[in-house]
N, CA, C and O of each residue as an XYZ file, in Angstrom:
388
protein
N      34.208    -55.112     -3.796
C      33.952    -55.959     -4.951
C      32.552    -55.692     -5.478
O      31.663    -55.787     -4.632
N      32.257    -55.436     -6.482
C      31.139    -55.548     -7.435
C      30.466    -56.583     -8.218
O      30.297    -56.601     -9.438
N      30.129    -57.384     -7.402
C      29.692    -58.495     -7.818
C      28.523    -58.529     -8.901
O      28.279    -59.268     -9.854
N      27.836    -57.282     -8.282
C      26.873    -57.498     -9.644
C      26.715    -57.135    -11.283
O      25.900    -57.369    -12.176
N      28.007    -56.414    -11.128
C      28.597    -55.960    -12.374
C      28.889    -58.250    -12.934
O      28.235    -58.650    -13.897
N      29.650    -59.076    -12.331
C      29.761    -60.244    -12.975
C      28.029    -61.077    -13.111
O      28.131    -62.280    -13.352
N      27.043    -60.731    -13.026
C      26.154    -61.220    -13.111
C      25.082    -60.996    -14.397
O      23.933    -61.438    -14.402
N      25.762    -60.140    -15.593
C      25.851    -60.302    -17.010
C      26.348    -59.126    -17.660
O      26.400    -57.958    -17.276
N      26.592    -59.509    -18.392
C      26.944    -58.096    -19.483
C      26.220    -56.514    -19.882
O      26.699    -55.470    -20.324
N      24.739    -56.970    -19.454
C      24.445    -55.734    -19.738
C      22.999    -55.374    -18.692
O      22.726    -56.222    -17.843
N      22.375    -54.486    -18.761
C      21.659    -54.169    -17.479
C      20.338    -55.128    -17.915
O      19.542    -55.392    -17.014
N      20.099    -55.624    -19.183
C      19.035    -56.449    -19.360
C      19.260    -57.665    -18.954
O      18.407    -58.117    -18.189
N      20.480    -58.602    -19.327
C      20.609    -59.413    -18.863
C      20.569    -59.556    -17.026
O      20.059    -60.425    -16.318
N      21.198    -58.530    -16.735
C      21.031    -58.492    -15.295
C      19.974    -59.036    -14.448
O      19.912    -59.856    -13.532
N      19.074    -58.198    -15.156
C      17.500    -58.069    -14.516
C      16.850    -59.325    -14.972
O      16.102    -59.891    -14.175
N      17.054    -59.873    -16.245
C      16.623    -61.309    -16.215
C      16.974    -62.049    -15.402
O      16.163    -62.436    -14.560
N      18.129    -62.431    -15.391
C      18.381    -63.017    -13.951
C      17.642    -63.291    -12.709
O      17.487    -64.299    -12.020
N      17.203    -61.977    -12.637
C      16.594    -61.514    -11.027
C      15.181    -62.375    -11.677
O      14.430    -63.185    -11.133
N      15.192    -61.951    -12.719
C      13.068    -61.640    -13.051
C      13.487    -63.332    -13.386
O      12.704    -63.532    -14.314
N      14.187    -64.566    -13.209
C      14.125    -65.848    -13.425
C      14.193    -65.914    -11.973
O      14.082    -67.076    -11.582
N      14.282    -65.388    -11.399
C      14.502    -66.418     -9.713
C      13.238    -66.174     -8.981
O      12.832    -67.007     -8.171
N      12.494    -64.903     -9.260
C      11.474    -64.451     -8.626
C      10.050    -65.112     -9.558
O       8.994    -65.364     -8.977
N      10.286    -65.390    -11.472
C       9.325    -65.616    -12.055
C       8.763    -67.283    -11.446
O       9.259    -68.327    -11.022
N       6.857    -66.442    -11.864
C       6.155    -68.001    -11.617
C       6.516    -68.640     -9.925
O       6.596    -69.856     -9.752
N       6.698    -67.710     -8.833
C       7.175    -68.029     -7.249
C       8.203    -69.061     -7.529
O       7.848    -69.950     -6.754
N       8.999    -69.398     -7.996
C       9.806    -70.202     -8.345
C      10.832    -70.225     -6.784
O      12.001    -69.873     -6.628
N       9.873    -70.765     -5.829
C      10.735    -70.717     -4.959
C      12.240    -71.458     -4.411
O      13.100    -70.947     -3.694
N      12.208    -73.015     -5.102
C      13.847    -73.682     -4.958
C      14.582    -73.044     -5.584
O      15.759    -73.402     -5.625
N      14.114    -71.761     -6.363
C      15.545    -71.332     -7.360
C      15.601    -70.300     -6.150
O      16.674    -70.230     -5.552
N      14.515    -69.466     -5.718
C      15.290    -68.430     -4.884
C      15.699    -68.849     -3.708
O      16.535    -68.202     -3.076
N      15.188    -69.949     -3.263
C      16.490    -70.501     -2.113
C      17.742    -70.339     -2.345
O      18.494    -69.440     -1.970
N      18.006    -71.578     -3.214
C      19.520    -71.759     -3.638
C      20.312    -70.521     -3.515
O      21.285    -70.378     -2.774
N      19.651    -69.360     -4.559
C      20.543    -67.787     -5.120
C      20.901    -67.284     -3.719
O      22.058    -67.091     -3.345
N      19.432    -67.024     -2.728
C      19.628    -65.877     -1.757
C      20.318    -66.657     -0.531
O      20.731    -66.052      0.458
N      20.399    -67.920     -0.667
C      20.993    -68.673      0.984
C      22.173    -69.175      0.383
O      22.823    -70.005      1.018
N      22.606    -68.764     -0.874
C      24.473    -69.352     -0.918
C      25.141    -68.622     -0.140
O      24.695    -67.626      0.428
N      26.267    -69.055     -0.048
C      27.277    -68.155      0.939
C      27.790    -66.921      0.291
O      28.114    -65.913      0.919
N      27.844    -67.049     -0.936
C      28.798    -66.001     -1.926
C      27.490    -64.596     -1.797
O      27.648    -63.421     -1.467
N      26.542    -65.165     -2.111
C      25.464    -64.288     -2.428
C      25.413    -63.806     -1.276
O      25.706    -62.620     -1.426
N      25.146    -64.072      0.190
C      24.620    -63.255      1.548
C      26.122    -62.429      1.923
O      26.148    -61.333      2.482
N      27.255    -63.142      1.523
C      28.359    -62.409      2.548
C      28.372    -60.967      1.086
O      28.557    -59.845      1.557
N      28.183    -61.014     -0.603
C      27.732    -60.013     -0.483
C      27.161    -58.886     -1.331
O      27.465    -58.026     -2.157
N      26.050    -59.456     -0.565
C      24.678    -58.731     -0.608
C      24.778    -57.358     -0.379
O      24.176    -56.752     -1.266
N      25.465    -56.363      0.728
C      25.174    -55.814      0.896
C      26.386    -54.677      0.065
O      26.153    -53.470      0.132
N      27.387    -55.070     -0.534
C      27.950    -54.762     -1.800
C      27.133    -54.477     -2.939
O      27.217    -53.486     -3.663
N      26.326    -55.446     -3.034
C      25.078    -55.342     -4.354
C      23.821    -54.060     -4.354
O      23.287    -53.480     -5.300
N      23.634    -53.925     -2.881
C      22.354    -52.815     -2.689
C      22.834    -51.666     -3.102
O      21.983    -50.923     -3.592
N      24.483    -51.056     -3.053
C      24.511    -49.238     -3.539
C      24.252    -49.640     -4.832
O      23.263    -49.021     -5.226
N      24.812    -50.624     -5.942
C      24.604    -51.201     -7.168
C      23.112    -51.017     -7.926
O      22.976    -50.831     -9.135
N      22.196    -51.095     -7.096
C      20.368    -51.354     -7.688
C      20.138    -49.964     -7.246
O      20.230    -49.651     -6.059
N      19.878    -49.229     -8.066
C      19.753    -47.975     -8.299
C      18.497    -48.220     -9.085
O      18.390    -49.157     -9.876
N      17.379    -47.185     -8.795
C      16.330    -46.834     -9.201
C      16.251    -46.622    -10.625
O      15.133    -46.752    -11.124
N      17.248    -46.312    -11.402
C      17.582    -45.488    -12.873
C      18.107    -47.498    -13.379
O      17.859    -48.030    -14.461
N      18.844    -48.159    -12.164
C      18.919    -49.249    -13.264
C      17.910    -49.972    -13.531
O      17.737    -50.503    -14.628
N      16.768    -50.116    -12.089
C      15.706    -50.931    -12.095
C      14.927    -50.256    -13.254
O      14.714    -51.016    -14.198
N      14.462    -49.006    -13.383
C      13.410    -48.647    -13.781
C      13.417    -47.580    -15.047
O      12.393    -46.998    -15.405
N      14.758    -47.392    -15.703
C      14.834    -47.092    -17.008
C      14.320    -46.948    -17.927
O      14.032    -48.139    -18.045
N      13.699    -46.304    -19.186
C      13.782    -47.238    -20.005
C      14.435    -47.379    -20.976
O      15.575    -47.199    -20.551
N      14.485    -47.519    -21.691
C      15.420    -47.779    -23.236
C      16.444    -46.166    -23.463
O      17.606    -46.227    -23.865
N      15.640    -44.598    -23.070
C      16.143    -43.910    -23.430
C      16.891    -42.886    -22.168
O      17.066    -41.674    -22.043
N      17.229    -44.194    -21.288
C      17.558    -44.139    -19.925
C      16.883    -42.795    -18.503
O      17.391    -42.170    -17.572
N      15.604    -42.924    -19.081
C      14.797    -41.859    -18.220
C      14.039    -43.010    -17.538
O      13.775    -44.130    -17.975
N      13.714    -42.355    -16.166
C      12.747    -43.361    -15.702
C      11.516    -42.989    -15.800
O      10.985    -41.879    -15.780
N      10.892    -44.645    -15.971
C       9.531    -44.351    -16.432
C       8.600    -44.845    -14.902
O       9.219    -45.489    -14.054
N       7.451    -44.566    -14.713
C       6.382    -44.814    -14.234
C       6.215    -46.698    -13.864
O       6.069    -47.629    -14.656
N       6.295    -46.699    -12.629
C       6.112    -47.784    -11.947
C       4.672    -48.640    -12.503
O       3.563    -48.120    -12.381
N       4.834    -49.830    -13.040
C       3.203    -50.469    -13.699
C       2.803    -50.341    -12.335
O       3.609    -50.646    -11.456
N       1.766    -49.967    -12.072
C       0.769    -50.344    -11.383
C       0.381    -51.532    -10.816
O       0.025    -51.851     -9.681
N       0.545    -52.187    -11.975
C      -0.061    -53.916    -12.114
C       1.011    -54.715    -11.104
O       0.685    -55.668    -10.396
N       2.341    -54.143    -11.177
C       3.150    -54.616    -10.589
C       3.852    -54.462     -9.188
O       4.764    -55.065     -8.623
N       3.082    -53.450     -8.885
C       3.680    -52.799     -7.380
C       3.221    -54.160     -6.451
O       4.162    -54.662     -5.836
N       2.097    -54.715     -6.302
C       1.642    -56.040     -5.304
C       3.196    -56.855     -5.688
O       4.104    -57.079     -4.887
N       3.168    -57.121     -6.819
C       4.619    -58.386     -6.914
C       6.149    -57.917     -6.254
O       6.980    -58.722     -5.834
N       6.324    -56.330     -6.270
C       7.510    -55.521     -5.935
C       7.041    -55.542     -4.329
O       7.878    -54.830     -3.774
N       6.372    -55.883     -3.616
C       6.185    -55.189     -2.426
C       6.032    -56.994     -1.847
O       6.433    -57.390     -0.754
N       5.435    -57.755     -2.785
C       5.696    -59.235     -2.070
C       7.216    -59.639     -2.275
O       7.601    -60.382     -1.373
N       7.974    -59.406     -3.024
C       9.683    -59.280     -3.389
C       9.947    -59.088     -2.212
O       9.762    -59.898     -1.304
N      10.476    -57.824     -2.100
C      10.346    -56.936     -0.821
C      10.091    -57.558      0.579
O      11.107    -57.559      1.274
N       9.230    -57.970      1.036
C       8.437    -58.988      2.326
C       9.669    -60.004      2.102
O      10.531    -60.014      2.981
N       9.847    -61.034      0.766
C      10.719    -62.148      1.148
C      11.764    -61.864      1.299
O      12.558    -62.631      1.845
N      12.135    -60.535      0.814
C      13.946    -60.153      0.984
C      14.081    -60.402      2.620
O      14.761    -61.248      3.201
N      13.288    -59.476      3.117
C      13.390    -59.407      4.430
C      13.159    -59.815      5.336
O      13.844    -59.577      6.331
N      11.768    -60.840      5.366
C      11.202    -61.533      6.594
C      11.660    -62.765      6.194
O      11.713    -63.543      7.146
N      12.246    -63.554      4.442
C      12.082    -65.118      4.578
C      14.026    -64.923      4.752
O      14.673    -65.465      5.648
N      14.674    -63.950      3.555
C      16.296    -64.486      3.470
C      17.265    -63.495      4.411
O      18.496    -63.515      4.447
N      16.228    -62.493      5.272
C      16.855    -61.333      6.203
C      17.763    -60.874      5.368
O      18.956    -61.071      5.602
N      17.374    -60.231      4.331
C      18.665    -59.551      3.676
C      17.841    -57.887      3.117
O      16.611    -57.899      3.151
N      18.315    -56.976      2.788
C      18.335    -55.746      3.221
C      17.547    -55.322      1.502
O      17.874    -55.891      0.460
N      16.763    -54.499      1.579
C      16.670    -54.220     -0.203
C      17.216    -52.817     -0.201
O      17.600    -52.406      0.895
N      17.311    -52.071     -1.158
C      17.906    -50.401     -1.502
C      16.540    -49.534     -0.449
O      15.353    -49.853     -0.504
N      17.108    -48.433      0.434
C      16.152    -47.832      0.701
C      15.173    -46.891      0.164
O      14.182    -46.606      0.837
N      15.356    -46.413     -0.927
C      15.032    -46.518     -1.993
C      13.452    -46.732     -2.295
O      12.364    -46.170     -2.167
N      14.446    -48.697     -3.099
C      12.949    -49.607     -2.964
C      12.178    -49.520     -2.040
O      10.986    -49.346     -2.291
N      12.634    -49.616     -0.690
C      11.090    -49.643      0.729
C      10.781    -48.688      1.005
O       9.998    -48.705      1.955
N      11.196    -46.993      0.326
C      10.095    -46.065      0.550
C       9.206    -46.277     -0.507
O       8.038    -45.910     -0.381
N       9.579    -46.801     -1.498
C       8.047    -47.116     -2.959
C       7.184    -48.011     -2.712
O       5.959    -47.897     -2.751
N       8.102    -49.345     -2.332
C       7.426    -50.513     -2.059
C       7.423    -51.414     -0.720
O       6.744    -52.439     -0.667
C-alpha cells in the first residue's frame, strides 16, 4: 500500500503536510501524526516513497543544492524520527543528514 501517494494530490501539497507537523516545533501535532497506529504500522511503506528527487527538486525537477541554513533543522528532524518516535528515515537522508 502507498499510503503516501493518499496524503495529497501533488508533491507540494505533500511536503506541506510534513513542513506543518515539523513547523514552529509544533510538537502535539507531531505526536498525534507519528504515534497513530495507521501512521507507524506504515511507515516503513512510506520510506522507498521519500526519494531525494521528491524531497529536493525543484520546479524543473533537477535537484537543487541543500540550503545550508537548513541542514541543523533536517538533522534535528532526523534525531526525532529516531531517538523520540523510533521510526526509520530513507538511508539516503542519514548519509546527508
Amino acid at each position: 500500500m502507498k499510503i503516501y501517494q493518499g496524503l495529497g494530490k501533488n508533491k507540494k501539497e505533500k511536503l506541506r503536510i510534513y513542513h506543518s507537523i515539523f513547523a514552529n516545533n509544533n510538537r502535539p501535532m507531531r505526536d498525534q501524526f507519528f504515534k497513530e497506529e495507521v501512521i507507524t504500522s506504515f511507515w516503513h511503506d512510506v520510506i522507498p516513497l521519500m526519494t531525494m528527487e521528491l524531497c529536493f527538486a525543484n520546479k524543473k525537477g533537477e535537484i537543487s543544492e541543500v540550503n545550508d541554513k537548513l541542514i541543523p533543522s533536517f538533522k534535528e528532524i532526523t534525531a526525532i524520527m529516531r531517538d523520540t518516535y523510533r521510526l526509520p528515515m530513507p538511508e539516503w537522508w542519514v548519509r546527508i543528514f
